[in-house]
N, C-alpha and C positions, 0 to 999 in steps of 0.2 A: 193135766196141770203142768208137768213139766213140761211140755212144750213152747208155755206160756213166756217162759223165759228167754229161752234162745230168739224167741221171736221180736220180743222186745228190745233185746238187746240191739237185736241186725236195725230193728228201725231207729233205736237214739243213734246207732252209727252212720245211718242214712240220714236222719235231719242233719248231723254233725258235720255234714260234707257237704250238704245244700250250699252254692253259691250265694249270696247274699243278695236278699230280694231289691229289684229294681225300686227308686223312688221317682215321688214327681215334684217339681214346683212349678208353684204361677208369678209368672214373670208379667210385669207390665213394664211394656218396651214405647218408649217413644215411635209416630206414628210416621217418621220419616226413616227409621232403622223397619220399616216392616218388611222389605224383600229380604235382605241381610239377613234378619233374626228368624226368618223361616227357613233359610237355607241352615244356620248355623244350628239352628234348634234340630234339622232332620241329621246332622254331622253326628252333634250333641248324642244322639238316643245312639245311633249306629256307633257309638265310639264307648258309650258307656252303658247303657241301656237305661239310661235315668229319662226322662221326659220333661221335656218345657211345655209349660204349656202358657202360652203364649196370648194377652189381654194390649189390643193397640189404642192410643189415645192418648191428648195433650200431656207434657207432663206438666204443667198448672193444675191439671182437672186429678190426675193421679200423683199429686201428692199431698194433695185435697183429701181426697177419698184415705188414702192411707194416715194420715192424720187422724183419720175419724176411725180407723180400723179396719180397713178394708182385707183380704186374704192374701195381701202379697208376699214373699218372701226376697225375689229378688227388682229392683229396678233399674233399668236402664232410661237414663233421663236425656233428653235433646240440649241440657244445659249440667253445668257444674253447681249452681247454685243450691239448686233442691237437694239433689241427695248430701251438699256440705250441710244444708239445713234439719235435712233429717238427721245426720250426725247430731248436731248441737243439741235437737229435739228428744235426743235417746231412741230413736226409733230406727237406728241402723246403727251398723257397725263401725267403727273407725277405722279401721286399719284393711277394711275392704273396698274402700272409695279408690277409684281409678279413672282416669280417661282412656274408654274404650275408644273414640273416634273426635276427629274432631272434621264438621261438618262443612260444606262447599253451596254456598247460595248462586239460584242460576235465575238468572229474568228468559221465560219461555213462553214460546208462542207454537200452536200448532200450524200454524202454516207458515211454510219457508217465505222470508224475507224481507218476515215483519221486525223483529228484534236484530239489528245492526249496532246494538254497545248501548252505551247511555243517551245515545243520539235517538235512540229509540223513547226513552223517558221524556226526554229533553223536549220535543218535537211534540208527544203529547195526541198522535194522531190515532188512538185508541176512543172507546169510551169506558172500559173497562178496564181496572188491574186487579188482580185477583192477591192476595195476602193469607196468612194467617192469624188467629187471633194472638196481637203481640204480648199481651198480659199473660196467655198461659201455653204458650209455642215458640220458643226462642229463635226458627227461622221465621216468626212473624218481627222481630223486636228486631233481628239483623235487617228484613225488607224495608223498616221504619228508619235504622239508621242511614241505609243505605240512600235513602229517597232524602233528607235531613243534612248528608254530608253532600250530596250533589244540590243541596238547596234546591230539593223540587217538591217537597211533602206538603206545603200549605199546597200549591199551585195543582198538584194530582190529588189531597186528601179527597176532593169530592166525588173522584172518578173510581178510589178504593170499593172492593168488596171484600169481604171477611170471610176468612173459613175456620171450623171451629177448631182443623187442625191443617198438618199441610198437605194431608189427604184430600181432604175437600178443597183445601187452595188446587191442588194439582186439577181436581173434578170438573172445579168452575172452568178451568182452562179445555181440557180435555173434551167435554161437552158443547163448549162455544160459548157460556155464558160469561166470559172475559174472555176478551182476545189476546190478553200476552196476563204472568202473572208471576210470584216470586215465588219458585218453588227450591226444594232440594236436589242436589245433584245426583245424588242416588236412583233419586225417582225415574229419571233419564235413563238407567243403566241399559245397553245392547240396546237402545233406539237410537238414531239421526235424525227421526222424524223432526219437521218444523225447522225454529230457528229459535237460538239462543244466545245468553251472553252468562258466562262463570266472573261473577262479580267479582271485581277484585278485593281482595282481603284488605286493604287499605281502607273501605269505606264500609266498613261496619265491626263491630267487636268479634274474634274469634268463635266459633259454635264449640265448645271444647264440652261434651256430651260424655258425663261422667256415670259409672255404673258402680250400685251399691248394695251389698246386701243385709236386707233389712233384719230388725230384732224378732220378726217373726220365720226367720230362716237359717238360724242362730244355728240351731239342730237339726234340719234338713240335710241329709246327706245327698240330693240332688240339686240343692240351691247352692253348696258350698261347691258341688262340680260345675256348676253352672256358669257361677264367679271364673273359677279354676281355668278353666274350657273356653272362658272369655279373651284370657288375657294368654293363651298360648297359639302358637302361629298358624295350625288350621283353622283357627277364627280369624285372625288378622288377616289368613291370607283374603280372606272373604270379604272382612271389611273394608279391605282397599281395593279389591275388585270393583266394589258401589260406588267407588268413585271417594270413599274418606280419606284423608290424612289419619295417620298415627300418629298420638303425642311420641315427639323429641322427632316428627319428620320437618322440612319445611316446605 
């Protein structure tokens, strides 16, 4: 019996020294930040030992789902709208909205020498352009204006395919089943392959791609690093590697 004590004691002074156990959250990251968010996510654990864990797809469709309840704590959205709406909606935080990136739309084609500038829209000598869907993919709604401010969207609308993100816009491309299509610049990263044209920012609305953390991450001591880790320079350094702007660059 007297044993009993010294021994107890050595183990409350063992828990009492325990580092603090690692946490996780689920992040649902817009589907054109997904090289990015996998790099930053493996930085992420190696730097904190907390874990993202990482859910890709339009942000229309997830912030849909998160409206209805979904398990997310943190989002990274391809637009500024939603996460300012989840604010209003009480469903995220206010004073954690930021623009992580602001986005670079590219008209690309897998094989060199088909995309030469607008001249390549203009010309029309595709039968396919590949898009995303503009209602819930904000580099679908940049493709739309951009086809809109060159006056060529009635005249291409028939020759449009849809992808339900710019995943699949890049896929259709990728596989053949559009020969040239409006994808993100990111998507591009360490390839030359094909040809391109980096649309100029003049002919469609900024992609200013805000990230917020939601009222289900409130208490998450991994989503609040998540946020954290977001907005300090070995993530930036990253996100401008994919080819993003930083708010306040030009």
């Amino acid at each position: 019996m007297k044993l009993l004590r010294p021994i107890a004691v050595i183990a409350s002074l063992l828990l009492g020294c325990a580092p603090t156990q690692a946490a996780q959250t689920n992040v649902a990251v817009a589907a054109n930040f997904t090289d990015a968010a996998k790099e930053i996510a493996v930085l992420f654990k190696q730097k904190t030992g907390h874990e993202a864990v990482l859910s890709f797809g339009a942000s229309g469709q997830f912030y849909t789902q998160i409206t209805q309840g979904a398990p997310f704590q943190v989002f990274l959205s391809a637009d500024d709208s939603r996460p300012k709406k989840l604010v209003e909606d009480g469903l995220a935080v206010a004073d954690s909205r930021f623009t992580y990136a602001i986005g670079k739309l590219v008209l690309w084609s897998k094989s060199p020498g088909i995309v030469t500038g607008e001249k390549t829209l203009k010309a029309a000598s595709f039968a396919k352009l590949s898009i995303c869907n503009p209602a819930a993919a904000p580099y679908g709604l940049a493709a739309i204006e951009t086809l809109k401010s060159l006056k060529l969207y009635d005249a291409l609308k028939p020759k449009l395919v849809e992808g339900a993100t710019i995943t699949q816009a890049y896929q259709f491309v990728e596989t053949g089943n559009a020969e040239v299509g409006f994808v993100a610049l990111s998507q591009l990263t360490g390839s030359e392959a094909g040809s391109r044209w980096v649309v100029p920012q003049a002919l469609y609305n900024p992609i200013r791609q805000d990230a917020v953390l939601l009222k289900n991450g409130a208490g998450n001591e991994a989503a609040g690093a998540f946020i954290g880790f977001l907005r300090g320079p070995e993530a930036r350094a990253i996100i401008e590697k994919y080819g993003y702007v930083l708010d306040g660059q030009s």
